[in-house]
C-alpha positions as CSV (number, residue, x, y, z in Angstrom):
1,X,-18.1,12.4,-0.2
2,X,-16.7,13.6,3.3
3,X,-18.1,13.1,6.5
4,X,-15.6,14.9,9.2
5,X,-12.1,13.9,8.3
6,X,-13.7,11.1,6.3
7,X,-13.4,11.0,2.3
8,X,-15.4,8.3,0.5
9,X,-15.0,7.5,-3.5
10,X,-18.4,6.6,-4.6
11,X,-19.9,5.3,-7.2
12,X,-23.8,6.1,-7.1
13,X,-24.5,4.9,-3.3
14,X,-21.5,2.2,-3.9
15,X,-18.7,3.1,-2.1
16,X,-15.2,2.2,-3.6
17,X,-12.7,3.3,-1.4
18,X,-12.7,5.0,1.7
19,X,-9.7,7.5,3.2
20,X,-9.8,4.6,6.9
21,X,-8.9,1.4,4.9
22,X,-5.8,2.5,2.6
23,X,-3.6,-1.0,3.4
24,X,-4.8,-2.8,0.4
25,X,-3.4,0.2,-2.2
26,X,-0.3,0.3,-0.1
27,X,0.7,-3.6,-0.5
28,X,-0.1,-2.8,-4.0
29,X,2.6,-0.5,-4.5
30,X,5.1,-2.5,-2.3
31,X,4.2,-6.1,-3.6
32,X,5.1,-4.4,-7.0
33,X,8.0,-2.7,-6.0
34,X,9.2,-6.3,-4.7
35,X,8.5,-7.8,-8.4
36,X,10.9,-4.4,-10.2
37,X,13.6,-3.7,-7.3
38,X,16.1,-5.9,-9.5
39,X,15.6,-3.7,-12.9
40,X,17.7,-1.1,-13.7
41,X,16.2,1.9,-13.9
42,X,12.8,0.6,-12.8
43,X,9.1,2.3,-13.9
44,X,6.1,1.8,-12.3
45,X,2.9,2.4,-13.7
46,X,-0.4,3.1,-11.7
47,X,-3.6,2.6,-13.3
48,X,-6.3,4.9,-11.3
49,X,-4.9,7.7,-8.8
50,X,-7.8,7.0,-6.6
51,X,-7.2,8.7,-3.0
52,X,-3.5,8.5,-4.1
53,X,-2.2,5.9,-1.2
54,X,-0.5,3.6,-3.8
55,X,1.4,6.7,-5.2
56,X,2.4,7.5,-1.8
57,X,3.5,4.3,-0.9
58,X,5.5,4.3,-3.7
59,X,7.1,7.8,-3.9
60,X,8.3,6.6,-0.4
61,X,9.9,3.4,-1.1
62,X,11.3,3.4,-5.1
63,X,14.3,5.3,-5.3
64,X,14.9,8.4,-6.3
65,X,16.0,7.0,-10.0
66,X,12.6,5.3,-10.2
67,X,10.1,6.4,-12.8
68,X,6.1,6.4,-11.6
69,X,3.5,7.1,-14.6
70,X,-0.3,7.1,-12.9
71,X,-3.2,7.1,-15.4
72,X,-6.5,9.1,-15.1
73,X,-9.3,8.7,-16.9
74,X,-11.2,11.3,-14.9
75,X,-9.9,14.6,-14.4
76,X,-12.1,15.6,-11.8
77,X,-10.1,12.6,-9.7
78,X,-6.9,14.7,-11.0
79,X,-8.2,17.9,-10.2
């Protein structure tokens, strides 16, 4: 859903993320970086692309060497 510059993931009239409050998926991606920074040639995966914050997150912090898989189960998400 979008109202204005507002995007909403729902589910029914349950809503399960929303474009304001992004924080939590961008921890995600730097708490994990924290736990793989030591690895050589590290690869993180993320499960559900959702509004994509946790794949920014982390495009901006691993390094360029870094591997990142996400996984989709819906392609409309994807699309």
């Amino acid at each position: 859903m979008q109202r204005g510059t507002e995007f909403s993931v729902m589910a029914g009239s349950t809503s399960l993320m929303n474009s304001r409050m992004s924080g939590s998926q961008e921890v995600l991606a730097s708490l994990s970086w924290a736990a793989i920074s030591s690895y050589p040639r590290p690869h993180m995966l993320i499960g559900r692309l959702g509004m994509g914050f946790t794949l920014r997150t982390a495009l901006a912090i691993l390094p360029p060497d870094a591997r990142i898989t996400v996984a989709e189960l819906v392609p409309a998400v994807v699309d």
